[in-house]
C-alpha positions as a printed Julia matrix, in Angstrom:
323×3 Matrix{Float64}:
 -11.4    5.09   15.95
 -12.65   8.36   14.97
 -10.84  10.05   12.03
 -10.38  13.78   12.12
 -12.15  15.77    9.74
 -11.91  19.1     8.53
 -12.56  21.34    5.51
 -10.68  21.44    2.66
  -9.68  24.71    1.74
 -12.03  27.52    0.55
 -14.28  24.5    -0.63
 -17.41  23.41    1.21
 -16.22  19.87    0.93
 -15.26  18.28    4.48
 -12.88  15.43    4.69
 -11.14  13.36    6.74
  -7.38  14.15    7.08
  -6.61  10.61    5.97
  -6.9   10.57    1.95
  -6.59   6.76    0.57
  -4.84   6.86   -2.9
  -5.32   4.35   -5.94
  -2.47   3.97   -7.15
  -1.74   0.43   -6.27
   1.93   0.12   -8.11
   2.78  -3.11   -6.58
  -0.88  -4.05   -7.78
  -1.19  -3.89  -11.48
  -4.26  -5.42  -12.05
  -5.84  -2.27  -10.98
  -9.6   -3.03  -12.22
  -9.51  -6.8   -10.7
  -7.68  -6.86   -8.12
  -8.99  -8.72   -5.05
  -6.83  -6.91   -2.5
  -7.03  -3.43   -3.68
 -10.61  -3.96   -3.46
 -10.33  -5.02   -0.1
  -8.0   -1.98    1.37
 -10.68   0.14   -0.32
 -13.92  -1.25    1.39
 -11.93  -1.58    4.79
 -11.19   2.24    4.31
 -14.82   2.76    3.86
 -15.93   0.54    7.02
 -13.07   2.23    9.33
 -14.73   5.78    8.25
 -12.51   7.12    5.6
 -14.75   9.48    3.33
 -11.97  10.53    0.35
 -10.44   8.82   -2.04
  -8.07   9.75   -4.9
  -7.76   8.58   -8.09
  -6.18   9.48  -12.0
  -6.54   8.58  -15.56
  -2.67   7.42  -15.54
  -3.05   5.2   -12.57
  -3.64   2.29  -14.7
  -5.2    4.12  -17.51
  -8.43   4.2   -16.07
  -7.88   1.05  -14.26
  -7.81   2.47  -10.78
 -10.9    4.7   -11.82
 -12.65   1.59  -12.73
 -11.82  -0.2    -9.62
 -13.01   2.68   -7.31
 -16.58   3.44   -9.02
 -17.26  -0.32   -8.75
 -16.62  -0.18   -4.86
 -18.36   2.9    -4.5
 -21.44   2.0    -5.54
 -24.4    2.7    -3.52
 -22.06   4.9    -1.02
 -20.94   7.65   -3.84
 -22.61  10.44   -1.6
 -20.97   9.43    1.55
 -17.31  10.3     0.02
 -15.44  12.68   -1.88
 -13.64  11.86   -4.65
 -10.76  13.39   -6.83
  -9.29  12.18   -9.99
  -6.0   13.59  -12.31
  -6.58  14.42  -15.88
  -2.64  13.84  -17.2
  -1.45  15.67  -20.25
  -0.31  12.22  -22.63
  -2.06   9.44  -24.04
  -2.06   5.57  -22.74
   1.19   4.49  -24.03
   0.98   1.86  -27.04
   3.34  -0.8   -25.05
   3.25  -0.81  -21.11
   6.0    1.03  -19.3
   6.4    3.82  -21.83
   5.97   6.98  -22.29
   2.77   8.31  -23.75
   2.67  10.98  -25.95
   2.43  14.71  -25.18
  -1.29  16.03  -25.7
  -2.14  19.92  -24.61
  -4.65  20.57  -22.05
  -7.53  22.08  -24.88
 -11.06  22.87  -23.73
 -12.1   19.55  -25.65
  -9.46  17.02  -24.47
 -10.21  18.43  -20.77
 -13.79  18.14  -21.16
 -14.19  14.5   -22.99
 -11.44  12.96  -20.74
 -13.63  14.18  -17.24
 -16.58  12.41  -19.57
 -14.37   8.76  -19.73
 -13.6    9.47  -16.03
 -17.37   9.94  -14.9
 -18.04   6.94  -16.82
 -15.21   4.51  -14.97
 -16.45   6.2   -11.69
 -20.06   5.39  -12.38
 -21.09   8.54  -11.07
 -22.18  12.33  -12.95
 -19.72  14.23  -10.88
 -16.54  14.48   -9.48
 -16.2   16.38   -6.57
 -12.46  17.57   -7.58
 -10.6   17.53  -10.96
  -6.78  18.16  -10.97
  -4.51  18.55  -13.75
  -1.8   15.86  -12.76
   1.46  17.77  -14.58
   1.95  20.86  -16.16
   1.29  21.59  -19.67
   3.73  24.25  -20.63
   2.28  24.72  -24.41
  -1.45  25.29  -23.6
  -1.65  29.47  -22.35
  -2.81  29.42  -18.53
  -5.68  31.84  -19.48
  -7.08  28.46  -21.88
  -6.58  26.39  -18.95
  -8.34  28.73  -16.24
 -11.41  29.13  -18.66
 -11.98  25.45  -19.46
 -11.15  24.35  -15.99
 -14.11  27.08  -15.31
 -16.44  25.7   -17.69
 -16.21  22.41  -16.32
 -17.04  23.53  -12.74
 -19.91  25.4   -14.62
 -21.2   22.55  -15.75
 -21.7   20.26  -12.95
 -19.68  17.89  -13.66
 -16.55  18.41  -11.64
 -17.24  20.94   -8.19
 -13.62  21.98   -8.11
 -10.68  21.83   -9.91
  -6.85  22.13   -8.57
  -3.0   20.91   -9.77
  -0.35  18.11   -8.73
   2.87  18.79   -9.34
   2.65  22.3   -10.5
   5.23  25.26   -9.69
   4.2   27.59   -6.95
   4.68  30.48   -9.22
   2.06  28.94  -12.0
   0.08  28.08   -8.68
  -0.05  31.93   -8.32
  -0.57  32.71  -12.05
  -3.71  31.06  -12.91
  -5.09  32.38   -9.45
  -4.33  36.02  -10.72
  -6.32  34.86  -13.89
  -8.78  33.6   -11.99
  -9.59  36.34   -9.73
  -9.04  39.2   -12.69
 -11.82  36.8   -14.92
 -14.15  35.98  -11.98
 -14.1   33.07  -12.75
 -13.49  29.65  -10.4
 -10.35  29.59   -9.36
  -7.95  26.52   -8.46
  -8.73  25.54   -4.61
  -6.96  22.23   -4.26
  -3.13  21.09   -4.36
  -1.85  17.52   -4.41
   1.94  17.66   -3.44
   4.59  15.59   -2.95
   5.7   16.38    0.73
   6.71  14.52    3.57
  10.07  14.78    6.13
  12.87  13.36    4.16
  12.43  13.93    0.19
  15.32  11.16    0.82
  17.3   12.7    -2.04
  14.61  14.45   -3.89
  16.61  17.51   -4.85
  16.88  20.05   -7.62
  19.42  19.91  -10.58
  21.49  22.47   -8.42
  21.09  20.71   -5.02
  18.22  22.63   -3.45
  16.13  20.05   -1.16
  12.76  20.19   -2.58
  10.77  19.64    0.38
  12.23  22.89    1.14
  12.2   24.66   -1.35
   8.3   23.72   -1.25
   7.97  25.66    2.28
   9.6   28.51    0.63
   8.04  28.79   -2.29
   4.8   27.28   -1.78
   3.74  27.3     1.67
   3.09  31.38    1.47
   0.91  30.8    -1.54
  -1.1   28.1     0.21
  -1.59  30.18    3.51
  -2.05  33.53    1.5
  -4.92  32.17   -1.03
  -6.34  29.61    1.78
  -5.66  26.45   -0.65
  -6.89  22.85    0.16
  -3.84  20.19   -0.01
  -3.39  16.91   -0.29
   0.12  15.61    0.32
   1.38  12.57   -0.81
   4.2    9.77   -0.14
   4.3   10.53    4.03
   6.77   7.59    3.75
   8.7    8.5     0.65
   7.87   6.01   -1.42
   8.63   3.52    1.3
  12.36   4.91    2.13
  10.9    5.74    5.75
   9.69   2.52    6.41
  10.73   0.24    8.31
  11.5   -2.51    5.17
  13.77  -0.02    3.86
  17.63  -0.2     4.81
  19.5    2.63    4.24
  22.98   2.77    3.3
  24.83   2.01    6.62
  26.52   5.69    7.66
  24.14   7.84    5.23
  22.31  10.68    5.95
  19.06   8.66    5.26
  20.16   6.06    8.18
  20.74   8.76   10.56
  17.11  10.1    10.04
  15.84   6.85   10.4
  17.32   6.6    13.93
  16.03   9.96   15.0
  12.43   9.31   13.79
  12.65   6.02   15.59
  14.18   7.77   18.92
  11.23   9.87   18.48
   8.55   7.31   17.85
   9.95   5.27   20.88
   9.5    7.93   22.72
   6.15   8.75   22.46
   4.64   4.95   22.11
   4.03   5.45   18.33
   5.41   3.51   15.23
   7.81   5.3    12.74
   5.17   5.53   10.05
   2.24   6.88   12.42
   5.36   9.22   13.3
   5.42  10.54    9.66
   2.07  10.77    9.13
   1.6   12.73   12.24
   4.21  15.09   11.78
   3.03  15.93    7.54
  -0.56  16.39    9.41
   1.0   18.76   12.21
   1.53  21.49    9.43
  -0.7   24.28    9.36
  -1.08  24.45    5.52
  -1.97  20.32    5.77
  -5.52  19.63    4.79
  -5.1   15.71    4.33
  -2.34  13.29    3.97
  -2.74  10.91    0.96
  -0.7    7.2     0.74
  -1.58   4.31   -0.97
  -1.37   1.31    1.41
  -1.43  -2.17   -0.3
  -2.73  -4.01    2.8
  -5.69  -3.1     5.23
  -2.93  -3.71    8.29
  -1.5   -0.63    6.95
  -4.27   1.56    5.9
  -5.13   1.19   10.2
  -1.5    2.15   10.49
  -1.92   5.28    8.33
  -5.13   6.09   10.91
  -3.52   5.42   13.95
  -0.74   8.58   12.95
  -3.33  10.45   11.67
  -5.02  10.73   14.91
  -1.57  10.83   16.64
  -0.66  14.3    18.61
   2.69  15.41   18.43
   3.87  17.55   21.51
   5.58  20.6    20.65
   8.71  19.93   21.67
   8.47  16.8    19.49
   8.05  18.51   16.55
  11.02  20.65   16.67
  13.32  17.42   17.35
  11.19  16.83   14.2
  11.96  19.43   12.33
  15.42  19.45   13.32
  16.49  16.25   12.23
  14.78  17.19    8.6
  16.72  20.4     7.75
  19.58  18.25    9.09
  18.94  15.69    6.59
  18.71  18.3     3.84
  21.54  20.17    4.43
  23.55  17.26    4.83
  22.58  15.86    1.28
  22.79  19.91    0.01
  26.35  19.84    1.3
  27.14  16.84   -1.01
  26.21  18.24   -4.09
């Protein structure tokens, strides 16, 4: 199977639509873990060429665990990483604590991430959540001096607002200096009861708010959780009579349909966006990384996509209407 490819963004960097996360949550034993390891060489030997990682994904366990099975193929790939604004937390399961985004924490935690990699460069360096206390103009010009020195080729945000999105590429382009080309967003065709404090559905609030921002400044993205943290899959049972249920039955009408499986059905439709650059999931099992691939290269006819599409506004009004 060939895996689409295409170019991420502004960036010179080409990728396949299909971005393999690190995450491994059901897998805790990030650095030595047998079948982690072995989802991320099959990725490599079906023809998957970028790979995500972060600091907080183990606290530099999942970093670990990547540069060791990347070695000797580093400049076949492209890799990203997260830079998160806490420390390792003293006892497992809690919080760290707070730490701003300064020049120097930025620059010495890429340093402990080059070093778990095994490798002098990352090709993309993201800040994972905000940091409200550090000003954006700090942020823009260390994120800058990184790029400037080699050691990371371009630098983005997860999880950030779409109006700080737009803020720190104002800096940017006033400063002339390298702006932020790469999202990583939560995104996918349920946010099964992802929803603001005051009811708004956040996928769409995303497409609102973010979508015009991505199109307007050309922005690379990488959107995660195509199955909602496993509430689209099949294993998950949905409260009989919920709104959740109901959207289960129309993707599955759908995937019918067509010959496809519901997953390769949610993968295909995140991918049959416009402002899509890759779709990112963390498979725990090679069976389903080869699912993953098999909806990335899956076509949705049009008329698909609007039964699609109408089945998720249905699904967020529905929940909207409850609040």
């Amino acid at each position: 199977m060939s895996i689409p490819t295409t170019q991420l963004g502004t960036t010179n960097l080409t990728v396949t639509r299909y971005c393999q996360g690190t995450a491994f949550r059901h897998l805790p034993r990030r650095s030595d873990e047998p079948v982690a390891e072995q989802v991320l060489h099959h990725c490599l030997d079906r023809g998957v060429t970028f790979f995500d990682s972060a600091q907080a994904y183990g606290w530099g366990g999942a970093e670990e665990l990547l540069g060791k099975v990347l070695q000797g193929r580093r400049s076949e790939v492209v890799v990203c990483t997260k830079v998160h604004p806490t420390l390792p937390p003293e006892t497992e399961g809690q919080p760290g604590t707070p730490t701003p985004f300064t020049s120097s924490y930025l620059a010495d935690q890429l340093d402990v991430s080059l070093r778990r990699l095994q490798t002098d460069y990352v090709d993309i360096y993201l800040l994972h959540q905000p940091d409200p206390g550090t000003p954006a103009e700090e942020i823009c010009a260390s994120m800058d001096r990184l790029i400037q020195s080699g050691k990371a080729r371009f630098w983005g945000v997860s999880n950030f607002s779409a109006s700080t999105v737009t803020e720190y590429l104002e800096i940017a382009n006033a400063s002339g200096s390298a702006p932020p080309s790469v999202l990583e967003d939560y995104y996918n065709i349920s946010g099964a009861y992802s929803f603001t404090d005051d009811g708004q559905s956040r996928m769409r609030l995303y497409e609102r708010e973010m979508f015009p921002v991505i199109r307007d400044h050309r922005l690379g993205t990488m959107f995660f959780s195509p199955l909602d943290a496993a509430q689209l899959a099949t294993s998950w049972k949905a409260d009989p009579g919920s709104p959740l249920e109901t959207l289960h039955a129309e993707i599955d009408a759908v995937a019918r349909d067509i010959g496809a499986a519901r997953a390769e059905v949610c993968i295909a439709w995140v991918l049959d966006h416009p402002e899509t650059s890759a779709v990112l999931a963390g498979p725990e099992h090679p069976d389903h990384v080869d699912e993953m691939l098999r909806g990335v290269a899956l076509d949705l006819p049009a008329d698909v996509r609007r039964q699609l599409d109408e089945a998720s506004l249905a699904f967020s009004n529905v929940v909207e209407d409850s609040f």
